[in-house]
N, C-alpha and C positions, 0 to 999 in steps of 0.2 A: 835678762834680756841684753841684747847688744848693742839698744841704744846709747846704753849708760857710756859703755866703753866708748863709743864713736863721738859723744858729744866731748867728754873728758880730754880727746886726741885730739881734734881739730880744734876744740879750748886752747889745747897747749900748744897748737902747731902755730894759731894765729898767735900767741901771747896775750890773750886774754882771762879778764877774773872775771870770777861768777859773775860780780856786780855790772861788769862791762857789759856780757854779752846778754843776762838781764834786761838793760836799758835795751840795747840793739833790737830785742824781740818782744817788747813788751809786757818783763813777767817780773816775779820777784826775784831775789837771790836764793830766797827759800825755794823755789820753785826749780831752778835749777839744780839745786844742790840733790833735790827728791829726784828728776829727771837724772842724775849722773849716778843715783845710788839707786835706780830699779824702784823706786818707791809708789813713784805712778809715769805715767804715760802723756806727754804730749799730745795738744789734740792739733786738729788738721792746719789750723792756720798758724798755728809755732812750728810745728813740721816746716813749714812752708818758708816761714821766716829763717829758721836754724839752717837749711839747706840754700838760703839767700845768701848769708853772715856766714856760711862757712864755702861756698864757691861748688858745693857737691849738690850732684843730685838727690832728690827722698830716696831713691832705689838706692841709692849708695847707703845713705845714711841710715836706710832700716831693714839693710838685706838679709841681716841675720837675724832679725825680729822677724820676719815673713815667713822664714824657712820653720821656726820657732814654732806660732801661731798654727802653720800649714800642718807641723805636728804632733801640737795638741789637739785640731780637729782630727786627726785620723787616730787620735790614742783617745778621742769620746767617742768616734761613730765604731772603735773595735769594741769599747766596753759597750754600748747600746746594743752590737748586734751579738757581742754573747750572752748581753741579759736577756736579748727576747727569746733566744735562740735554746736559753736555759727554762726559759719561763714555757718554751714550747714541750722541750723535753719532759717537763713534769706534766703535762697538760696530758702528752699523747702517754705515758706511761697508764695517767688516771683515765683514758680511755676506753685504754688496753684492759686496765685488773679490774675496772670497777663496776661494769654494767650486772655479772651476777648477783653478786653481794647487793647491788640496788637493789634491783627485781626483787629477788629472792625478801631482800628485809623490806621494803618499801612496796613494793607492787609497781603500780600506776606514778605512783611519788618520783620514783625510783627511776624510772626508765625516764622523764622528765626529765631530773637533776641527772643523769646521764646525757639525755641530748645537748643540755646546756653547756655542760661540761666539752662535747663533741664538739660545738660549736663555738665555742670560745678556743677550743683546741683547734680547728680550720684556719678560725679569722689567724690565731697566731703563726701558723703555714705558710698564711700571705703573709706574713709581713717579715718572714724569715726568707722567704722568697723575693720580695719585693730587696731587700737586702742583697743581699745575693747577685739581683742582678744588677742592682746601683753599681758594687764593685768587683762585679764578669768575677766572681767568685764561683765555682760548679761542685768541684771533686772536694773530696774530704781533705787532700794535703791542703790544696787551697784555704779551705778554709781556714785549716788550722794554723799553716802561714799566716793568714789575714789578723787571726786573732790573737797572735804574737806578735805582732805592727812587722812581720817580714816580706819580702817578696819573694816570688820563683825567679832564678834566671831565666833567661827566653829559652832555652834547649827546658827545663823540666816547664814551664810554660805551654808549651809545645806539645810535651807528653800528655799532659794532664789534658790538652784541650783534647788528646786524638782520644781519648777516653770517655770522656763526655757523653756521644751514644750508646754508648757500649753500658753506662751505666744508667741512663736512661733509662733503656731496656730491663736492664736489671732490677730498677726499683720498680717497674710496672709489675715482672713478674712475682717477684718479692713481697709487693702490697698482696697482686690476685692470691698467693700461696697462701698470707696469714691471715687474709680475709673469707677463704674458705675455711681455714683452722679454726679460728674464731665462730664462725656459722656451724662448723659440725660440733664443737664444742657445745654451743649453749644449743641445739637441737638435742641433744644427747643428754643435758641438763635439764633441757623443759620434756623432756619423755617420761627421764625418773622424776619428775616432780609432780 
């Protein structure tokens, strides 16, 4: 963090020891000394005091902690949305391969633990969806930007949105294609069966 650095600097700019600025803010010298070495974190009202005792404002004093922070939540919500995002992909695969093989060995069982499966593969749709639109992610580069903590510049930003219908479209036709594959498949299975 860059607290550490910024207390150590305006320490030494005013000429004072741990112990001094210590008393000043009401802590120990231990306390500073963890504070100047990243060990823990000052809570609001030493913020408060330390930007008193050194003439700076908090924004000065912890701008490079905020930046920090601001990107550690966006390197936990990229790892969240490609776990769910994975946890989907195996969902819809076990969608895909697995309703014969139920049927088939299961019956009545089978086609159950299929819906389940179906439906736990849905909810997890919305919530890759829900994803998606938090960070106006669409196209697949996008994504894949996203989940490497990159952005588009605004000219392939651009691109990517003029495309958006276009693939809209596509996935509608793309679902109706393999969801009649799917139906003439297992018609054709439950015929010879």
């Amino acid at each position: 963090m860059e607290l550490g650095k910024q207390i150590r600097k305006y320490r030494g700019e005013l000429g004072l020891s741990r112990e001094v600025l210590a008393e000043k803010i009401y802590v120990s010298r231990q306390t500073i000394s963890n504070w100047e070495n990243d060990k823990n974190y000052p809570d609001i009202s030493s913020l408060l005091r330390l930007s008193e005792v050194f003439g700076v404002s908090i924004d000065i004093l912890i701008k490079g902690d905020v930046e920090k922070m601001k990107e550690e939540i966006k390197q936990e919500d990229r790892q969240q949305f490609q776990t769910v995002s994975n946890i989907f992909t195996v969902l819809l695969l076990a969608t895909i391969l697995t309703p014969i093989p139920l049927l088939h060995y299961l019956d009545n069982v089978g086609i159950t633990i299929w819906v389940v499966i179906a439906g736990v593969s849905f909810w997890y749709a919305g919530r890759v969806e829900k994803w998606k639109k938090k960070f106006d992610i669409q196209t697949y580069r996008e994504i894949v930007a996203f989940t490497e903590g990159q952005r588009l510049d605004e000219i392939e930003k651009a691109r990517e949105e003029g495309k958006r219908p276009y693939q809209k479209l596509l996935y509608g036709v793309a679902a109706g294609l393999i969801g009649l594959a799917v139906s003439a498949l297992m018609l054709w299975i439950f015929r010879r069966l």
